[in-house]
C-alpha angles and dihedrals in degrees: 000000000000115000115221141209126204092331076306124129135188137245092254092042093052083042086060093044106047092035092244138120125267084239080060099059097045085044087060088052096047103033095011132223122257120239134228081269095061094252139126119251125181118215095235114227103234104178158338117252119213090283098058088262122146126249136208128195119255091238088058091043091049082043089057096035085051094047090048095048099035090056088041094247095121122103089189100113080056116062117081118229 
């Protein structure tokens, strides 16, 4: 189960759910991920929880879980819970 905060989720919650690393999900936010459109598309930083961690919203975490598994680069449907 992924807590979450305000409709907010952090980097190593979106990494569990799309069956990626935490390093890939910051990467998405520095270099960016391309979508089923071909274009480049930037994970937005939307927040800071109490830790200093940062948060995504859960729109931009359903955009890049849709892009890795669209384009068959998500091991989600692999790791076991």
């Amino acid at each position: 189960m992924v807590p979450l905060t305000d409709g907010m989720i952090t980097a190593p919650d979106l990494a569990r759910l799309t069956g990626k690393s935490v390093k890939t999900v910051y990467a998405w936010t520095a270099r960016g991920l391309k979508l089923p459109t071909g274009e480049r598309w930037h994970l937005p930083v939307r927040g800071l929880d109490h830790r200093g961690h940062r948060l995504y919203s859960l729109e931009d975490a359903q955009t890049a879980m849709a892009a890795v598994r669209v384009r068959g680069t998500s091991n989600a449907d692999r790791i076991a819970a």
